[in-house]
N, C-alpha and C positions, 0 to 999 in steps of 0.2 A: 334321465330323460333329457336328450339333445336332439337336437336336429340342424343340421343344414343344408342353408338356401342352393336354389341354385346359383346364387352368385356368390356361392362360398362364404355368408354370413351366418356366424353361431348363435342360434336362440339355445339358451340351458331355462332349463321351467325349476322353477321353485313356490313353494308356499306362498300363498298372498302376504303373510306375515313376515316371510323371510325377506320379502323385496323388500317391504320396512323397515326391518331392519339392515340392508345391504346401505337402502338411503343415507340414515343414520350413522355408517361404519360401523355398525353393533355387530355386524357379520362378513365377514373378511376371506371366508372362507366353506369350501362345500366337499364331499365325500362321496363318493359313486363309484355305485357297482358297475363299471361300465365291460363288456367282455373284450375280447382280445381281437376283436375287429373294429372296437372303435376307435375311431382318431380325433381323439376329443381337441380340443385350444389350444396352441402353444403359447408360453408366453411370450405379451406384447399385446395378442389376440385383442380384439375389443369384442366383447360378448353382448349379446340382449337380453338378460333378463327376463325371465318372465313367467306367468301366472300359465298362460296356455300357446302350447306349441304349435297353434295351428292358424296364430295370427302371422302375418306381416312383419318381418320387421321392421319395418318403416314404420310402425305401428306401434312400436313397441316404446316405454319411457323410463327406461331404469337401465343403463351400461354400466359395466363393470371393464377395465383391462385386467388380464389373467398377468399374472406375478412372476406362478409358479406353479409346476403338475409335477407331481411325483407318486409314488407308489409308497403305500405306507400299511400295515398290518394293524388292525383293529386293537389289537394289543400294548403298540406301541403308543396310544394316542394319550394325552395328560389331559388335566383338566383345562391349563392354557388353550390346547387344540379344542378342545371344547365350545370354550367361550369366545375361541375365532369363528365357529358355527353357529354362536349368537345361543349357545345354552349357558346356565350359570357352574357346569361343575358338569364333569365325565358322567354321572350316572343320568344325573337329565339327559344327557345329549344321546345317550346308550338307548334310553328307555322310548325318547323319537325314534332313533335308529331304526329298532323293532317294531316299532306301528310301521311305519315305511316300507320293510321291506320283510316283516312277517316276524312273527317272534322268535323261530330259531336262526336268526339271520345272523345274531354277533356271535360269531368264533374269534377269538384272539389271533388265529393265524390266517384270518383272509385278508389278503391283501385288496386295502382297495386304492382308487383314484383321486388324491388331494389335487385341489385345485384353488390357489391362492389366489384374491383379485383384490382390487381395489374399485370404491366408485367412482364412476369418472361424469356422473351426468344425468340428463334424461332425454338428451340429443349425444347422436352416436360421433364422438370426434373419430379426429385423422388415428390411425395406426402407427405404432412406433415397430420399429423392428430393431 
């Protein structure tokens, strides 16, 4: 779930829990099926966070800048990458996975959309390029 503004600003929706833990640093990191028409952040990006995609960003109080995007196979994921997702160990974060996105949703060989950030706020700073 992305959307963007018309002035080309990125809201990504996550969990009311997961903003929490984005605040925290507990969560460093998100995973998405996104298809091969989306043009998701690059990094540098400063993203809005958020609970529902249909506010404002100027609305919005939780930024992250994007790190890093890459493409990564469900199979390939450790429990490290896990607990960058803000789970404590690959099979918790597997077993979200599934509520999300339906139970037969983890294959080992789907590649999906890593998207690394950091918090940077709850006011949107300047962009780095």
């Amino acid at each position: 779930r992305l959307r963007v503004t018309s002035s080309g600003e990125y809201l990504l929706a996550f969990e009311p829990w997961h903003v929490d833990q984005i605040r925290r640093a507990e969560k460093t990191a998100t995973r998405r099926e996104w298809n091969e028409d989306t043009t998701g952040p690059s990094p540098g990006t400063v993203v809005a966070a958020t609970t529902d995609l249909s506010v404002a960003a100027r609305d919005v109080d939780c930024y992250v800048r994007v790190e890093a995007v890459y493409d990564q196979p469900l199979g390939e994921m450790t429990d490290a990458d896990a607990r960058a997702e803000g789970y404590a160990d690959l099979e918790e974060f597997r077993t979200a996975y599934c509520e999300v996105y339906g139970d037969a949703a983890w294959d080992d060989r789907k590649v999906v959309t890593v998207v690394e950030f950091e918090y940077v706020g709850r006011e949107r700073p300047a962009e780095v390029s």
